[in-house]
TORKOL-4160 file (C-alpha; in steps of 0.2 Angstrom, whole numbers, padded with zeros to 4 digits, m for minus):
137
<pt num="1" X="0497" Y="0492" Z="0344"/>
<pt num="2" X="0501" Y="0503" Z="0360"/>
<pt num="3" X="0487" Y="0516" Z="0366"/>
<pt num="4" X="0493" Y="0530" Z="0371"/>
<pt num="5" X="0494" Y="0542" Z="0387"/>
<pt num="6" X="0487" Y="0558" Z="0383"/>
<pt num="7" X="0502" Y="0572" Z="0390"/>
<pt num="8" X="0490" Y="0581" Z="0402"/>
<pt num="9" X="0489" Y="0564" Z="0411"/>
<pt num="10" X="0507" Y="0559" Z="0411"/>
<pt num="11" X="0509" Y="0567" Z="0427"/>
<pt num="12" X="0500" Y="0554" Z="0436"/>
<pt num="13" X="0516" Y="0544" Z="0431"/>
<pt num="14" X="0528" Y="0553" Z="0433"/>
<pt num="15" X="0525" Y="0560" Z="0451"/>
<pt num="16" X="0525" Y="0548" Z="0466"/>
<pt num="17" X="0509" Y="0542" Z="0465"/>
<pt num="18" X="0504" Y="0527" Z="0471"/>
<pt num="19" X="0496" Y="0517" Z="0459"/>
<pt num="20" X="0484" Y="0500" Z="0460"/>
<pt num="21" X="0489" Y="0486" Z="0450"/>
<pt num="22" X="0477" Y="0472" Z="0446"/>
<pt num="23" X="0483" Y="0457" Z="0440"/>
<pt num="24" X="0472" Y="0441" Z="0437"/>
<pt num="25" X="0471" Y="0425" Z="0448"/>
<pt num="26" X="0469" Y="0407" Z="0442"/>
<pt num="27" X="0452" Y="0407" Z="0447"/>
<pt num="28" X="0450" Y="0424" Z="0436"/>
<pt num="29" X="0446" Y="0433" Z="0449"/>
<pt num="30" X="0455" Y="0448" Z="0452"/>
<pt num="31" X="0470" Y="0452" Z="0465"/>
<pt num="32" X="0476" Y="0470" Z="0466"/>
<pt num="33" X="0489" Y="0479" Z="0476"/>
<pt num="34" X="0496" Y="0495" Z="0478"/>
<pt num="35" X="0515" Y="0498" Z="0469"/>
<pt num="36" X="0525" Y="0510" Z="0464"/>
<pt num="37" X="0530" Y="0513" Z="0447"/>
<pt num="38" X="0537" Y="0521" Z="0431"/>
<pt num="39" X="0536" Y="0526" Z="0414"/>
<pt num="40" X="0548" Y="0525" Z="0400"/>
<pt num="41" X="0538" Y="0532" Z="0387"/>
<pt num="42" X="0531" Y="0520" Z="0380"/>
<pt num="43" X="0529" Y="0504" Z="0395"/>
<pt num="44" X="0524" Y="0505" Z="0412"/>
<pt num="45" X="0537" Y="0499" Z="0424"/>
<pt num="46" X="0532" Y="0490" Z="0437"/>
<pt num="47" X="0545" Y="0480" Z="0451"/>
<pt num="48" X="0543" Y="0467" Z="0461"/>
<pt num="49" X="0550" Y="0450" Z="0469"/>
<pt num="50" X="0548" Y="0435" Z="0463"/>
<pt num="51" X="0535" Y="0422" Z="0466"/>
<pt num="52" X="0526" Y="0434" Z="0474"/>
<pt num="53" X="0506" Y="0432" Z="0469"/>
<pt num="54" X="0506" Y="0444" Z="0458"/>
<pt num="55" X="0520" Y="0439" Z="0449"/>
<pt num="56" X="0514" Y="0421" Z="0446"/>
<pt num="57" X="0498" Y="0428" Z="0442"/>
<pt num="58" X="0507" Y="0439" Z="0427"/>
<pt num="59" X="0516" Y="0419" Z="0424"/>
<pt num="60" X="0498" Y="0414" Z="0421"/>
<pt num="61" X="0489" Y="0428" Z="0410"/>
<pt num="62" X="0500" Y="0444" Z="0405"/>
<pt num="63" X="0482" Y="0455" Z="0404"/>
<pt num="64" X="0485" Y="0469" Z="0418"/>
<pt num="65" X="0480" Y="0486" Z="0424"/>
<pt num="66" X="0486" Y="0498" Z="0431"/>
<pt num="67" X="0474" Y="0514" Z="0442"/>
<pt num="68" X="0484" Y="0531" Z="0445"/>
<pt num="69" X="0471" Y="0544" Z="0454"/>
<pt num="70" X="0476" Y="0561" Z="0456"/>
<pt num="71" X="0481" Y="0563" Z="0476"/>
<pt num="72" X="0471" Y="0580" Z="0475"/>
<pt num="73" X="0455" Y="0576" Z="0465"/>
<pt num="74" X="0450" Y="0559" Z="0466"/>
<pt num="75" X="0440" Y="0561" Z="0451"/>
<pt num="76" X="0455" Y="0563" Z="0441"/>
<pt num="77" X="0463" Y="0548" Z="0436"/>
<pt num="78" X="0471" Y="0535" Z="0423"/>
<pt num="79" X="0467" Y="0518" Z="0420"/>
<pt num="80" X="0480" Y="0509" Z="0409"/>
<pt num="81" X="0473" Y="0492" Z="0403"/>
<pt num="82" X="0487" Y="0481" Z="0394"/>
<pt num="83" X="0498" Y="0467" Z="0395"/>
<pt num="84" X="0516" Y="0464" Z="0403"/>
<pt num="85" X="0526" Y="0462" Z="0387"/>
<pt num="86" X="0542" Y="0458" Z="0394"/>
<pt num="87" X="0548" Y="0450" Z="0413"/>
<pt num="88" X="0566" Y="0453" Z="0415"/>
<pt num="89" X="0578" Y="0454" Z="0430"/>
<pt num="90" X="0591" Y="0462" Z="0420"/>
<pt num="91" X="0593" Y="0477" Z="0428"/>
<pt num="92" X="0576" Y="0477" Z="0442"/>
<pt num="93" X="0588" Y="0480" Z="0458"/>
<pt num="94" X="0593" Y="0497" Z="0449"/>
<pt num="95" X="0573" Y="0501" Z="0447"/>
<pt num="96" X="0569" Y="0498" Z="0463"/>
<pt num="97" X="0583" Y="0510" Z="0471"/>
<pt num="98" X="0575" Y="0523" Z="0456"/>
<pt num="99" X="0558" Y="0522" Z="0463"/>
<pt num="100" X="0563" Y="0522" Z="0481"/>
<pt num="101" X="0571" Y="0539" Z="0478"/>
<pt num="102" X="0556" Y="0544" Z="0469"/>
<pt num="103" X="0544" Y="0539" Z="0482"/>
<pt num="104" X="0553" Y="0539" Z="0498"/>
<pt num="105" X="0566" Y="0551" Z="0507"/>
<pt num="106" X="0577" Y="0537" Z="0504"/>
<pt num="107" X="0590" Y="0535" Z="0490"/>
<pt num="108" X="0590" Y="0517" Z="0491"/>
<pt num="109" X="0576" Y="0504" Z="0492"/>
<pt num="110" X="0589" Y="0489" Z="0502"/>
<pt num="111" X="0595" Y="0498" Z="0518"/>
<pt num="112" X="0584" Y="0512" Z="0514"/>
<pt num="113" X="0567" Y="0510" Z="0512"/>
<pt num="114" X="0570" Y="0492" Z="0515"/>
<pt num="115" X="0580" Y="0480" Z="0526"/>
<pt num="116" X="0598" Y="0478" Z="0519"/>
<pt num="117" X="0596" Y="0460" Z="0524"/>
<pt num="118" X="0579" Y="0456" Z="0511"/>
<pt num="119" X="0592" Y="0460" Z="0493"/>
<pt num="120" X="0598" Y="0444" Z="0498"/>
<pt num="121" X="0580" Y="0435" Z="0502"/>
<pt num="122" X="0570" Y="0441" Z="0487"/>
<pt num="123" X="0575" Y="0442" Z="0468"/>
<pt num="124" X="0568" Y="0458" Z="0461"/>
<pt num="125" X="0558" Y="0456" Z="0445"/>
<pt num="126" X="0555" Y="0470" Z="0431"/>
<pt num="127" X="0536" Y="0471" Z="0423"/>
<pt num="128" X="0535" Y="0480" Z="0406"/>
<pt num="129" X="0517" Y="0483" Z="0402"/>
<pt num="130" X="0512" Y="0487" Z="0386"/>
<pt num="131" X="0496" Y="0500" Z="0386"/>
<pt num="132" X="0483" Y="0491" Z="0376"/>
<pt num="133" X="0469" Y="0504" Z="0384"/>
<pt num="134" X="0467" Y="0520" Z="0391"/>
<pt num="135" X="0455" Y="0529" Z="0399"/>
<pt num="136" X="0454" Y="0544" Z="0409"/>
<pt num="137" X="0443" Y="0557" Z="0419"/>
């Protein structure tokens, strides 16, 4: 069963705050990185390319978390622990551009925020993570 994100913390998702993500090694220890992302409601969104080390670690053990802290009071913050539920291309290239125009002054992530050239280098990958978790302070 999903936990839920109380509404007085939503904002954490739904401005453009960058958020840690944690996934877990082979050797269980711990890799994290900072990503943008999203929320539909019910899963965290997260986007990247694949084979990158976070992506094979998801590959390996779906248990994640995600860290939002409040850019104006950094005691303020949201830790999602869950798992990613669902890995799908289908439709990551469109995420991407969404979260570059969230994040950046840019309306596109390739030949925007990024080199046109890397859309045709990486394959972008779609994380849905189920929220398992949550706390907040």
């Amino acid at each position: 069963m999903s936990a839920i994100i109380p509404a007085e913390y939503l904002d954490l998702l739904e401005k453009p705050v960058v958020v840690t993500f944690a996934t877990i090694n082979p050797d269980g220890s711990p890799q994290i990185t900072p990503v943008w992302c999203s929320y539909d409601g019910t899963h965290i969104l997260i986007n990247s390319a694949l084979g990158r080390r976070k992506d094979k670690n998801i590959h390996n053990n779906p248990r994640v978390a995600v860290l939002a802290v409040d850019p104006t009071n950094p005691y303020r913050y949201l830790e999602i622990r869950g798992r990613v539920v669902e890995i799908t291309q289908e439709g990551a290239v469109e995420h991407i551009h969404q979260l570059a125009r969230k994040y950046t002054e840019f309306d596109r992530y390739y030949g925007g925020f990024a080199p046109v050239e890397r859309e045709q280098q990486e394959t972008r990958v779609l994380y849905k993570i189920e929220p398992v978790r949550v706390l907040t302070h």
